[in-house]
TIVOMAR-858827 format. One record per residue (C-alpha): residue number from 1; x, y, z. Coordinates in Angstrom, 1 decimal. Example, Ala and Ser with C-alpha at 12.3 -4.5 7.8 and 13.67 -1.06 7.14 Angstrom:
2
<node 1,<12.3,-4.5,7.8>>
<node 2,<13.7,-1.1,7.1>>
//
This chain:
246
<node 1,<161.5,-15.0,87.3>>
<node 2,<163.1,-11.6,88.4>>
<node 3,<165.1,-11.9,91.7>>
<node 4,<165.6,-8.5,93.4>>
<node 5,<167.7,-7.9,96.8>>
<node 6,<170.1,-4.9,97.7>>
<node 7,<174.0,-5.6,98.9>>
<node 8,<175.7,-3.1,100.9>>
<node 9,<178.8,-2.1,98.7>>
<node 10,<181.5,-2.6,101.1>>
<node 11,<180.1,-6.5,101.1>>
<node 12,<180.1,-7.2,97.7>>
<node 13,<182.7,-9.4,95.7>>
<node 14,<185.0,-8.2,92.4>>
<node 15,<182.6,-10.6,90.9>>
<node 16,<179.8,-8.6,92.0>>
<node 17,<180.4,-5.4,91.0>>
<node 18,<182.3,-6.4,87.8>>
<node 19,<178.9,-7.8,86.7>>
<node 20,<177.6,-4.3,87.5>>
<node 21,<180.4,-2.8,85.4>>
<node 22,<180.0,-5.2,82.5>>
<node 23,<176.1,-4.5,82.6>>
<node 24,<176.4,-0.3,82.2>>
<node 25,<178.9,-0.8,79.9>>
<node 26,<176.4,-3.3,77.5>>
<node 27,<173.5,-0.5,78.1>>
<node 28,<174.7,3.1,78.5>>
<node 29,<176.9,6.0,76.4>>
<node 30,<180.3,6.2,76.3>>
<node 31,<180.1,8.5,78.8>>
<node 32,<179.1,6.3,81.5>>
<node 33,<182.4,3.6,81.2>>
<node 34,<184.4,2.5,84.1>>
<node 35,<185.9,5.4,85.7>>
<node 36,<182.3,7.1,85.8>>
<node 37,<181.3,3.7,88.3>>
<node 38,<184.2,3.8,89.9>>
<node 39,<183.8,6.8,91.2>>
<node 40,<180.3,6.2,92.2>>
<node 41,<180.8,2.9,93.7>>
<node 42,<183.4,4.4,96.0>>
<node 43,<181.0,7.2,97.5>>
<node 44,<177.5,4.7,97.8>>
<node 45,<175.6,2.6,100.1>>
<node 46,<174.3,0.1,98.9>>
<node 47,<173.0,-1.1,95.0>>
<node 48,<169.6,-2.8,94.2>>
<node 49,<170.1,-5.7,91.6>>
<node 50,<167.7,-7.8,89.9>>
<node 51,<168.6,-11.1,88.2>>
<node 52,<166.6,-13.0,85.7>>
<node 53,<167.3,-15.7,83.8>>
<node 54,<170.2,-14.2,81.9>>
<node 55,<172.1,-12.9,84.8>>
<node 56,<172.2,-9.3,86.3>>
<node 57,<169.3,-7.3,84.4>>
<node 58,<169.4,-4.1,86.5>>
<node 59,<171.3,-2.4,89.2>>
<node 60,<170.7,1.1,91.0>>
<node 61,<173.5,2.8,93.9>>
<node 62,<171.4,3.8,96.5>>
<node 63,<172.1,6.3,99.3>>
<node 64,<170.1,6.6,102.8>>
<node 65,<170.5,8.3,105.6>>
<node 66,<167.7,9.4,108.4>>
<node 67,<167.4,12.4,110.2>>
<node 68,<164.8,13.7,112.9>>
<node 69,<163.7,10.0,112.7>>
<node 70,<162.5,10.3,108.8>>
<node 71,<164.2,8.0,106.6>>
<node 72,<165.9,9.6,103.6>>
<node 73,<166.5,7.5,100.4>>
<node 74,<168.5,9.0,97.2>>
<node 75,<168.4,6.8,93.9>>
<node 76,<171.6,7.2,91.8>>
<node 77,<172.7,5.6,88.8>>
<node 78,<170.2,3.1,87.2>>
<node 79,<171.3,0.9,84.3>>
<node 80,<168.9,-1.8,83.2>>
<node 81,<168.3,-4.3,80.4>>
<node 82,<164.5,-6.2,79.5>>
<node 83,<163.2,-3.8,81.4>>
<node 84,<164.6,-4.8,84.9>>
<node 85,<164.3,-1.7,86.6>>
<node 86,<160.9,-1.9,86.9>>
<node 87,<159.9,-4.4,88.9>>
<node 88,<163.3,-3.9,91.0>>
<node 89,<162.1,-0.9,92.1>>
<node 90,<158.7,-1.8,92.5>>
<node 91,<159.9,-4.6,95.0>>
<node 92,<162.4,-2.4,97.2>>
<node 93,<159.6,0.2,97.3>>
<node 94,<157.2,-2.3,98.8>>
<node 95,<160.4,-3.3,101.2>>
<node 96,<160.9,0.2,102.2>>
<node 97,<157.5,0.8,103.5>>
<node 98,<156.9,-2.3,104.7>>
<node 99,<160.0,-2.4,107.0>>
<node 100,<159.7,1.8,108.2>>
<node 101,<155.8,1.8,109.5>>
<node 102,<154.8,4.5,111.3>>
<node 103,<158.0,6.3,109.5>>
<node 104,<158.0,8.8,106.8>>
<node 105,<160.0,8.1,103.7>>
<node 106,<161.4,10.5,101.3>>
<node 107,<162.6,9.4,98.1>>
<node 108,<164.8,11.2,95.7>>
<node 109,<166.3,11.0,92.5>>
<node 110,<167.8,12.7,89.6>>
<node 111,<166.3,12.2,86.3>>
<node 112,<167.8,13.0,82.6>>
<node 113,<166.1,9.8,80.7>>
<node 114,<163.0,11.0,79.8>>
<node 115,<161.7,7.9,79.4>>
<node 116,<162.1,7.2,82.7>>
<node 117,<160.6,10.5,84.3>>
<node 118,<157.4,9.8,82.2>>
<node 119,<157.8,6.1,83.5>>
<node 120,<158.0,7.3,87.2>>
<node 121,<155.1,10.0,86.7>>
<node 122,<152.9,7.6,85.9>>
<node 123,<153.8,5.6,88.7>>
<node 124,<153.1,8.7,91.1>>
<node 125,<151.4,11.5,89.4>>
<node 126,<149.4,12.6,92.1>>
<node 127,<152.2,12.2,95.0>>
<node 128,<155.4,13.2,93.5>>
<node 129,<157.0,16.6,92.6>>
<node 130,<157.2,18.4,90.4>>
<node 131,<153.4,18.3,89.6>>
<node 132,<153.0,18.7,85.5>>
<node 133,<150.6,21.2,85.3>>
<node 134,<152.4,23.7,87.5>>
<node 135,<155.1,25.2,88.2>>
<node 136,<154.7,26.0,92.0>>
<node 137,<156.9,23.7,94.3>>
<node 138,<156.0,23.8,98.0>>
<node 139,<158.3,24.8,100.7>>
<node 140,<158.3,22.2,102.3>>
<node 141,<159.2,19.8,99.6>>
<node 142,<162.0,22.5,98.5>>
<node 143,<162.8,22.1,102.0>>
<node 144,<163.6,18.2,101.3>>
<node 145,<165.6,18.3,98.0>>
<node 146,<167.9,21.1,100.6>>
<node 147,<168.2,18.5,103.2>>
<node 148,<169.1,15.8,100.3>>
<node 149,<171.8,18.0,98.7>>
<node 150,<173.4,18.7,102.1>>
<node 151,<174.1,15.6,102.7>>
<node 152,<175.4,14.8,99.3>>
<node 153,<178.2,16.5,97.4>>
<node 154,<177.6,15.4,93.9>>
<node 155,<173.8,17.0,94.7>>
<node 156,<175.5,19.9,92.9>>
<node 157,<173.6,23.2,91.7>>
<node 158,<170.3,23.0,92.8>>
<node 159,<167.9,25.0,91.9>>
<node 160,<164.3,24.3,94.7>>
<node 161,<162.8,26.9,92.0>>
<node 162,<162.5,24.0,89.6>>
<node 163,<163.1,20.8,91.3>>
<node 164,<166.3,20.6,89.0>>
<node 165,<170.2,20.0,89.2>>
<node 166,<173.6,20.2,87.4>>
<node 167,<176.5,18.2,87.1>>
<node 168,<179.8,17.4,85.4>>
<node 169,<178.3,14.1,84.6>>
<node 170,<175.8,13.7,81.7>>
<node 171,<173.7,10.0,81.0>>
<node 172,<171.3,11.6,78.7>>
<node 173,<171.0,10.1,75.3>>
<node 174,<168.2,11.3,72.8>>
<node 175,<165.6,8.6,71.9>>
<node 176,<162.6,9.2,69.8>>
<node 177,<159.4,10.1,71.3>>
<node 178,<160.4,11.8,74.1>>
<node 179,<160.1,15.2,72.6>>
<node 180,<156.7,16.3,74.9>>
<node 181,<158.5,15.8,78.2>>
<node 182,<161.7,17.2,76.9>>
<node 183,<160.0,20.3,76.2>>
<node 184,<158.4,20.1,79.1>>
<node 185,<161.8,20.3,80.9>>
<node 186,<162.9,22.9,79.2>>
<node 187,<159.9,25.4,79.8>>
<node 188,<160.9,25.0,83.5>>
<node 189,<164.4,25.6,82.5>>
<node 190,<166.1,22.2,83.1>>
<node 191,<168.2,21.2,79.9>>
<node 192,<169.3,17.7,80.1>>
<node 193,<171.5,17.8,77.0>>
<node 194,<173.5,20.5,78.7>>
<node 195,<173.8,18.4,81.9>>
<node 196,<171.0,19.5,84.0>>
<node 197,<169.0,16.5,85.8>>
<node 198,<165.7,16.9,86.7>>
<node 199,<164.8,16.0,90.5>>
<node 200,<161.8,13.6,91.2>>
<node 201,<160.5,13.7,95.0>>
<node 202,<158.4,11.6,96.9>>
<node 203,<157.3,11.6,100.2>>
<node 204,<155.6,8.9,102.2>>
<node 205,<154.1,10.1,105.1>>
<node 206,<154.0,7.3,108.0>>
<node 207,<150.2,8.2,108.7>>
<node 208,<147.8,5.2,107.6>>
<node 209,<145.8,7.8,105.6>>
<node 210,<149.2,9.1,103.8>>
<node 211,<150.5,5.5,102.8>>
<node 212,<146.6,5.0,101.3>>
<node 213,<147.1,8.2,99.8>>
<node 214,<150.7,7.2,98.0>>
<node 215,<149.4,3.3,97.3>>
<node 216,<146.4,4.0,95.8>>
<node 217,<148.7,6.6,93.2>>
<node 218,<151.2,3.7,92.8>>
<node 219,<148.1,1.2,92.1>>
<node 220,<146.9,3.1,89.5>>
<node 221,<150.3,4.2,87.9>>
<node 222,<150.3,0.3,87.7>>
<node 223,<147.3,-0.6,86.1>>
<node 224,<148.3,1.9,83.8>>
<node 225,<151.7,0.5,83.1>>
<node 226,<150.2,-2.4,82.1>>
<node 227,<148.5,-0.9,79.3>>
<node 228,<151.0,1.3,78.4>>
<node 229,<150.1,1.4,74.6>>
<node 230,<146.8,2.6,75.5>>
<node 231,<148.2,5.2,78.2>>
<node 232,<151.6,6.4,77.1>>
<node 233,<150.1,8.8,74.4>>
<node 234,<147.4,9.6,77.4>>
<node 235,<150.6,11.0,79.4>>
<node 236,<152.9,12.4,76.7>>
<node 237,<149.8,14.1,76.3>>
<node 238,<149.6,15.3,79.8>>
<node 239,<152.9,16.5,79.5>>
<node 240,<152.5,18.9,76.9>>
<node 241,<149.5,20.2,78.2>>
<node 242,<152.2,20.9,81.3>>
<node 243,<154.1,22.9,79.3>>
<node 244,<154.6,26.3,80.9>>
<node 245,<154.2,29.4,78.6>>
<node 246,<155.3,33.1,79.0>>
//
């Protein structure tokens, strides 16, 4: 059984975030070694963990801040093994609702696994941005990912124009049969192989009808999860028909 809770980082033991350190260093790139976590354990919040069986299977830094009484939650660096992330995420989201009613929520991350935006999409494909099938962006959601990188200084670069960012920093790795969303990136002009991130925003109204709205998406993002051999070509599919031409 998966365990989820989130520590505030000054609170945390050595033990802690050695475990942390131990886990990105069993799952990601070279790139993404000691010093990389160092420096973003020195300039976070909090991190989400999950622990199964095994140990630590997933941890994500986390950043919040409100502002005109809205809360405002950036994702960072997520590392995960057996498919951890998941259900961590799943459980905070549910937490982060559930504890700001009446609120509104924005969510924010920056995405170079592909497998993970297409993950995500699913999850929200009605209620996050960018929408697939167009390139448009309202203002008021490029008004958000503003507010986010003001707060922020590794928010670096960004472009409202395409939801999209760039860094010094780079997690992306290739893996096969991600080529649809890749190239779905890249006809919006975010590269990830050249150290763009692509930005995935959500907002939560705090309106009864607006948290319908986003948990009936999330409900049936879910259902599809659990079939995803049945629906992942569905929306690898959906992404290519996103691709924007001319």
């Amino acid at each position: 059984m998966l365990k989820t809770k989130c520590l505030e980082l000054p609170l945390m033991t050595e033990q802690q975030i050695q475990a942390c350190m131990d886990l990105a260093n069993t799952v990601s790139s070279p790139q993404c070694r000691t010093e990389y976590l160092k420096r973003r354990f020195s300039s976070y919040h909090s991190v989400l963990t999950a622990h199964d069986e095994q140990g630590l299977a997933a941890f994500q830094l986390i950043q919040q801040f409100t502002r005109n009484d809205q809360l405002f939650l950036y994702l960072g660096p997520l590392f995960s093994q057996r498919k951890a992330y998941l259900p961590m995420f799943l459980a905070a989201f549910d937490r982060w609702l559930a504890g700001n009613h009446g609120r509104t929520v924005h969510l924010m991350a920056e995405i170079q696994n592909p497998e993970i935006l297409l993950v995500f999409k699913t999850l929200f494909f009605h209620t996050s941005y960018p929408i697939l099938h167009t390139a448009a962006i309202p203002p008021s959601v490029q008004e958000t990912a503003r507010i986010f990188a003001s707060r922020f200084d590794h928010i670096s670069q960004l472009d409202t124009r395409n939801l999209s960012t760039r860094g010094e920093d780079s997690l992306y790795q290739s893996k096969k049969g991600t080529e649809d969303i890749l190239a779905w990136m890249r006809s919006r002009g975010v590269h990830v192989e050249r150290g763009d991130s692509q930005i995935l925003l959500l907002t939560a109204g705090g309106s009864l009808r607006e948290r319908h709205r986003i948990k009936a998406d999330l409900l049936h993002g879910k259902m599809m999860l659990r079939q995803w051999r049945l629906f992942r070509p569905i929306m690898l599919r959906k992404f290519k028909e996103g691709i924007l031409h001319g």
